[in-house]
N, C-alpha and C positions, 0 to 999 in steps of 0.2 A: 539202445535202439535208436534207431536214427531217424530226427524230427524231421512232420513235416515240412513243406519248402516254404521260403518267405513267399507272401505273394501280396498283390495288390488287389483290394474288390473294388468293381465297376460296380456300382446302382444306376440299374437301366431306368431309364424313364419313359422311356417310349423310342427313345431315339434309334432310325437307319445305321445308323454308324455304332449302336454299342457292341458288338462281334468286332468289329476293326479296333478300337478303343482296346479292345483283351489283345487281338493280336497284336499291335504295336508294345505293350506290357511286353508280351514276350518275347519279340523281338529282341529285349534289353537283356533275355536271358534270366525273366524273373515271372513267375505263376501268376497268372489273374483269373480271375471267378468272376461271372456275369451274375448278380441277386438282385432280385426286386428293389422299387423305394423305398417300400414298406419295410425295409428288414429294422427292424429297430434296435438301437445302438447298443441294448446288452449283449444280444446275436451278433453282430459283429463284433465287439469284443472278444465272445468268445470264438470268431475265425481266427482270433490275433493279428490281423492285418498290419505289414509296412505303412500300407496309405489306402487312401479311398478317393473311387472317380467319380464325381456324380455327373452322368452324362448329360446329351442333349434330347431337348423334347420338342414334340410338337405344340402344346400347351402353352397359353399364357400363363404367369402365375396367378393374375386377380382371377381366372375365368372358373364357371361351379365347377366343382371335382377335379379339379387341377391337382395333378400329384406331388407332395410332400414329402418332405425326408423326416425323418426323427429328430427334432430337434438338438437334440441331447446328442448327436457324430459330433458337431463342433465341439462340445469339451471331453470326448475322449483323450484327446492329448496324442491322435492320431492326425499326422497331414492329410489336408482333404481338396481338390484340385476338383473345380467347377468347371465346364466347361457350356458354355453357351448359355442352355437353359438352366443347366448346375451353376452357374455364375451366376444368373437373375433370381433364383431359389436361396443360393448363399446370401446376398445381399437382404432379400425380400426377410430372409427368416433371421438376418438380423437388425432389421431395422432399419433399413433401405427405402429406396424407391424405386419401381418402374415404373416405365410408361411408355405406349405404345409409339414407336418411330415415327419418322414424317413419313418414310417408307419403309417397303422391307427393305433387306440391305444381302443381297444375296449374290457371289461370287468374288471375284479378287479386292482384295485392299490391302494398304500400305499400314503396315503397325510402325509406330515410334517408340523404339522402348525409353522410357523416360530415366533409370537409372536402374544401377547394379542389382543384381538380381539371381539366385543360384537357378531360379525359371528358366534363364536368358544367357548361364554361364556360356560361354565361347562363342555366342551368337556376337552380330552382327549388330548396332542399334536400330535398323532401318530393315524390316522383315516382311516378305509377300505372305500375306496368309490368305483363309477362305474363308468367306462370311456365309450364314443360312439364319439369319432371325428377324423380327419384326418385332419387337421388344428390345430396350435395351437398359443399363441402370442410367436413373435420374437425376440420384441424390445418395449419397454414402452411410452409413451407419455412421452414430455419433459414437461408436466404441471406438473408431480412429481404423481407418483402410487408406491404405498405403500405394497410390497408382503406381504403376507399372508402366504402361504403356497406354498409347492414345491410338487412333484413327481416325479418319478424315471426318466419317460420321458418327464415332463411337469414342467420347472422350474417356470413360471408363472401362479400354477393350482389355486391360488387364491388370489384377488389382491383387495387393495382400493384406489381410487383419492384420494389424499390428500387434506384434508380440505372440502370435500364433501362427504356424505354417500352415496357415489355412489361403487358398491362392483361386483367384477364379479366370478365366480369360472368357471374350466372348467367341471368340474365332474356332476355326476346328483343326486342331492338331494332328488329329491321325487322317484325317483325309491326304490323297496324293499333291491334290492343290496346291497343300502348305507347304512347302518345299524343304523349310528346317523343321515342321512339325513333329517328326521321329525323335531329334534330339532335344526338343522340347519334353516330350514325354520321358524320355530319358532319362533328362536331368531331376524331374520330379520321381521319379524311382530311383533312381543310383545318387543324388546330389543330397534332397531332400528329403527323402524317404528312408535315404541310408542301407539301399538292397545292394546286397553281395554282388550279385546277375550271376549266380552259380548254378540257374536251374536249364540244364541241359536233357539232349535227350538221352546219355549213356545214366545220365542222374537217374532219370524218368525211369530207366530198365530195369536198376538197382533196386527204387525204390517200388515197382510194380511188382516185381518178383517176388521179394517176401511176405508184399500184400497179399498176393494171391496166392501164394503159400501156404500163408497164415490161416485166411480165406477157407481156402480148400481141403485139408489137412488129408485124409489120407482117402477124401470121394473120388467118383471118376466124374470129370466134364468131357460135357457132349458142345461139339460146337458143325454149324452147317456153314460150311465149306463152298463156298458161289467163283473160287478163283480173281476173284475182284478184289482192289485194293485193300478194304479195311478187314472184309475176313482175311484174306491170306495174312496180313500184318497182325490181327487177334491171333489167330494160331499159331505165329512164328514165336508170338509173347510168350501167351500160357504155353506151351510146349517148352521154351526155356525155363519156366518155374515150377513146372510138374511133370514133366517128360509124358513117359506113357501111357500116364493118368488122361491123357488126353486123347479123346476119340472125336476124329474128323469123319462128319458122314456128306456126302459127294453125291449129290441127286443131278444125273444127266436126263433131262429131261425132252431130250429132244431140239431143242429151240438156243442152243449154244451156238459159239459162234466158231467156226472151222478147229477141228485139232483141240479143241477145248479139254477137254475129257479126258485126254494124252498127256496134256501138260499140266495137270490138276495132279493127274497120280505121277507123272515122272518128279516133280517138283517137291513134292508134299511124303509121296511116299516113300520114294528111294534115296532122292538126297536129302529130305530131313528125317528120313526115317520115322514118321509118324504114322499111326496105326490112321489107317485109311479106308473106310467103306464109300465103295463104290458102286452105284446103283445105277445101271441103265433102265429108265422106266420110259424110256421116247415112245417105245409103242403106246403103252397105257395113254402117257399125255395127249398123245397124236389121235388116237382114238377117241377119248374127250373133246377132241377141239375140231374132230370133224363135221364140217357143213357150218361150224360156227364164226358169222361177220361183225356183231357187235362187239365193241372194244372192250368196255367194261365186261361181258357177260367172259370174253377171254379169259381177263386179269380172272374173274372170282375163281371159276374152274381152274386157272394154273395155280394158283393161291392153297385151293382145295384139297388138290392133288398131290401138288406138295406136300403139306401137314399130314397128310392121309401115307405116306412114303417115308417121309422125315421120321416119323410118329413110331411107325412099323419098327424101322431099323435100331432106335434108340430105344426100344422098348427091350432088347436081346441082350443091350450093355450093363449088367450090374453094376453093381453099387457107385448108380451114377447121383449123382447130389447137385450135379450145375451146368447149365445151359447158358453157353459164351456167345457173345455176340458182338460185332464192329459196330456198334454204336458210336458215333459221333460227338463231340459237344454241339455243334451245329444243328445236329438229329434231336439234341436233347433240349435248347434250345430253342430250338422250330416247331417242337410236336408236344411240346408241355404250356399251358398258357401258365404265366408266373402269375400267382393269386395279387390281382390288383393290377398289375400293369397293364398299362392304355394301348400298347402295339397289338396290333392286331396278331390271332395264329396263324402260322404263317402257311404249313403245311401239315398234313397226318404222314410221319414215317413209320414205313411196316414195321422196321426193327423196334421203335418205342410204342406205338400205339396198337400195333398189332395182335399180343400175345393174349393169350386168355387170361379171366380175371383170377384163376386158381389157378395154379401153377402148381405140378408136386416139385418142379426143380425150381433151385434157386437162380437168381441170375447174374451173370458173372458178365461185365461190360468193362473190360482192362482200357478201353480207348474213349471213353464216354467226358474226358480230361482234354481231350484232343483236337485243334481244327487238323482239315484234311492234308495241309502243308504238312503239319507235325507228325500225321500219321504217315507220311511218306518219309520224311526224316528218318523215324524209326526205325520204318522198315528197312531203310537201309544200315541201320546200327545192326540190327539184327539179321543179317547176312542174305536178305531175300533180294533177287538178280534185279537190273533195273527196270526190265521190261513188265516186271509186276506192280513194283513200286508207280510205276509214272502208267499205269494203265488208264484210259479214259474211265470215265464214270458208264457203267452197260446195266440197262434195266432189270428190274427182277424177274419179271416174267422174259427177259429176254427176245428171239428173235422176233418175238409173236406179235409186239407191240410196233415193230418196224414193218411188220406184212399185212397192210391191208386185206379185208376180204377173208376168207375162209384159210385156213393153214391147212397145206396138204404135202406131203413126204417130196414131191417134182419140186413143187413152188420155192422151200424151205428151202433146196437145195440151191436151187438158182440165186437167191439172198444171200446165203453162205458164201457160195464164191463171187458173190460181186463185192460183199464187206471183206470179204480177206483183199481182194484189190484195192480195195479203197484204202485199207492199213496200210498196206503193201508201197506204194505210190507215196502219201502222204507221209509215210517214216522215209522211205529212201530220200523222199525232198527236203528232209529235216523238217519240215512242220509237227510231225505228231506229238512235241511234247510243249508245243505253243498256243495248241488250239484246245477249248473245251470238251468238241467230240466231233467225230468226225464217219460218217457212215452211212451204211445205202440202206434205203428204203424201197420193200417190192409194191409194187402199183398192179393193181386187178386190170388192167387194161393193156390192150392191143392197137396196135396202131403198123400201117403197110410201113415198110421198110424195102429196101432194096442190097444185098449179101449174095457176094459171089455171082453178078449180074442174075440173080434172081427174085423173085418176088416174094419177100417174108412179109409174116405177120405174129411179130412177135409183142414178150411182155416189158413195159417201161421199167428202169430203175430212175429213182430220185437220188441225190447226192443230197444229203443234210452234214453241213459242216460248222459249227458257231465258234465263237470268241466271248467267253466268260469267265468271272472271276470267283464265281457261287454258285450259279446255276439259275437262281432267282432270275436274271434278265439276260438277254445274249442277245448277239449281233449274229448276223452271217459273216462267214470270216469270205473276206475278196482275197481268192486264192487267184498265185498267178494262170495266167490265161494257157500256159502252157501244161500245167500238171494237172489242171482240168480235162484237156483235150489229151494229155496221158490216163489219166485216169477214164476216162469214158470211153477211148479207144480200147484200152485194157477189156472194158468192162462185157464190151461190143463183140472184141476178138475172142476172147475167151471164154464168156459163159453165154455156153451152148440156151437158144429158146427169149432172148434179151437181143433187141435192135435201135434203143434208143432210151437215152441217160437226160435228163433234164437237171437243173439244179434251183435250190430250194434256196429264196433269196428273200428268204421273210423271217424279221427279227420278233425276237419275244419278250414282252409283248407287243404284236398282239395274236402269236402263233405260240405253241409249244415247244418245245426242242425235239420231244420224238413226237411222231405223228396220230399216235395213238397212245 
């Protein structure tokens, strides 16, 4: 049977950057795992780890509750790579010093690397990195640490135990900043570490597949089907490791976006040939949400209604035993607080925090390993077209959240075809697989206009378009001035009851990305 993949564990500490930290790891082609500080070194031993990152934190190490590693990582005889605050905690917990800066020391500096180094192989002596701390080391352990490298403010910005491939830097490596940062990490996974970098995503398919095999053995799984990246990428998985054990159920709920519903069953049904229930419940929904303008009272009723639908259909499927889901690492990550870690939660996602606390199915999460790059990756290993793969991020409750004001069968309609123009525009100008989302919002209001030398009084659309890398924060993306005035003219000419398009030019924070 085939072992699992080498990989590297990051111990988060608190630090923005430890998700980036895992992705540069695999960038190298080699597995990493985000775990508390707290894990203590028998538990990691038995992940069997190539190496270990302990990231950066917010934290001084003298201040009360300041997060600690296990002492006892240093003599696994595992390599262990400090970086920032994981350098001042290395030092500190062997017998070191800090001590607070004359300042903080935050953005560019010049590293000197002071001598040969497999940290440093094929690098450069003289290196741009990115600084973020207010602490730095003082004074060296008397066990003997081996400088690396210096900076203008930081003579100990990177440093080795002697006799152990235990290595710390102060600076940040996987930020973009650092410009040779990637192959830094690199070299500490592939040089030091001794990883293969054999873990790919055709690896990844091989070995999910007879997971969930295994997993599975001869139940049927139910999985709900939204046409969005990581469902359609879940069920392209499990349907390669259980074929027709697998039942997709497809709740149209009214509030999709143009042709939705069409391309869910042409896709799913006929060219993967997967057993497909397909539900049109848009009256039912429609009728719930009649007369209803509060945001939240929207989301609970679509949420409601859903389950109450969802529920129904998979109640018909026998000897069903598991309930799949596109879960994320990101999702799993974000919506689980790590027992002790100092970062704050960041968000509640329906898929992880949603589910009721009895469950009779079990739950089957083949992506939950994954950031969303990797889930698109996938999906293309696994033959799904690329317009699903590179699909924007589109909420759960769908249109409902982009229509201010009450939702009504006219209204929905008019939203529908100003968001297919908006796609429409934005893919023909090649922007849509650059921006983070890009889409119209309907506005309850009227305002005179003048069409066809006559006197309208029609409803406004907003354009919301951003530039993100997570979702966490976004910019308004400055689209050129010409595909805007394509776009609103589109918007204008063609959907009938619409005389005037505004654009949403407020970043987040301290705005949302959809508007409700």
């Amino acid at each position: 049977m085939e072992t699992s993949p080498e990989k590297i564990i990051v111990l988060d500490f608190g630090s923005q950057y430890s998700q980036l930290i895992a992705r540069r790891i695999r960038e190298c082609h080699v597995y990493s795992r985000i775990m508390p500080f707290s894990t203590s070194a028998e538990a990691l031993r038995s992940e069997n780890p190539k190496g270990i990152i302990l990231s950066g934190g917010p934290a001084s190490v003298y201040a009360p509750g300041a997060p600690k590693c296990d002492p006892a990582i240093f003599d696994l005889g595992i390599p262990v790579l400090g970086i920032c605050y994981g350098l001042q905690l290395t030092i500190h917990t062997l017998g070191g010093g800090i001590e607070r800066g004359a300042a903080r020391e935050y953005g560019k500096a010049v590293l000197q690397v002071k001598t040969d180094s497999p940290l440093f192989a094929g690098l450069p002596g003289t290196l741009e990195v990115w600084m973020s701390h207010g602490d730095k080391v003082s004074r060296l352990p008397e066990s003997g640490v081996e400088v690396l490298g210096s900076s203008g403010n930081t003579e100990y910005c990177a440093v080795k135990l002697r006799g152990k491939d235990i290595y710390g830097i102060q600076f940040h490596p996987e930020v973009a900043h650092t410009p040779r940062g990637r192959e830094i990490i690199a070299n500490f996974c592939l040089k030091i570490c001794g990883c293969a970098g054999n873990w790919t995503m055709s690896s990844f398919i091989d070995t999910s597949v007879r997971e969930i095999r295994e997993k599975v053995g001869d139940s049927n799984v139910i999985l709900g089907l939204s046409g969005g990246v990581d469902s359609s990428v879940a069920a392209a998985l499990i349907h390669r490791a259980v074929g027709r054990q697998l039942h997709c159920i497809f709740v149209d709920n009214g509030l999709l976006r143009k042709n939705e519903a069409a391309r869910v069953r042409e896709l799913f049904g006929r060219n993967f040939n997967m057993k497909l229930i397909s539900i049109d419940a848009s009256e039912r929904f429609l009728s719930k949400l009649a007369g209803v303008a509060d945001p939240e009272t929207k989301r609970k009723i679509i949420g409601r209604e859903f389950v109450e639908v969802f529920d129904a259909a998979a109640e018909k499927i026998e000897n069903a035993g598991f309930l799949a889901q596109g879960t994320t690492y990101p999702d799993v990550i974000e919506s689980i607080s790590i027992d002790g870690n100092p970062a704050a939660l960041i968000k509640s996602h329906h898929n992880v925090g949603g589910l009721p606390e009895k469950m009779k199915l079990k739950l089957l999460e083949p992506l939950n390993r994954l950031f969303k790059d990797e889930v698109r990756e996938l999906g293309r290993e696994l033959g799904l077209p690329e317009d699903v793969v590179m699909r924007q991020p589109f909420p759960g409750p769908g249109l409902a959240v982009r229509h201010l004001g009450p939702v009504t069968k006219e209204t929905l309609e008019i939203l529908r075809s100003a968001d297919e123009i908006v796609t429409r525009e934005i893919k023909k100008a090649g922007f849509y697989c650059r921006l983070w989302q890009s889409f119209a919002v309907f506005l309850p209001v009227r305002s005179v206009g003048v069409m066809g030398d006559e006197r309208s009084y029609d409803y406004c659309i907003a354009l919301r378009v951003v530039e993100s890398s997570d979702g966490m924060t976004a910019d308004w993306a400055d689209l050129p001035a010409d595909l805007v005035r394509r776009i609103s003219g589109g918007i204008t000419n063609e959907v009938p009851g619409v005389n005037r398009v505004v654009y949403d030019v407020t970043s987040k924070p301290p705005a949302t990305i959809e508007w409700e």
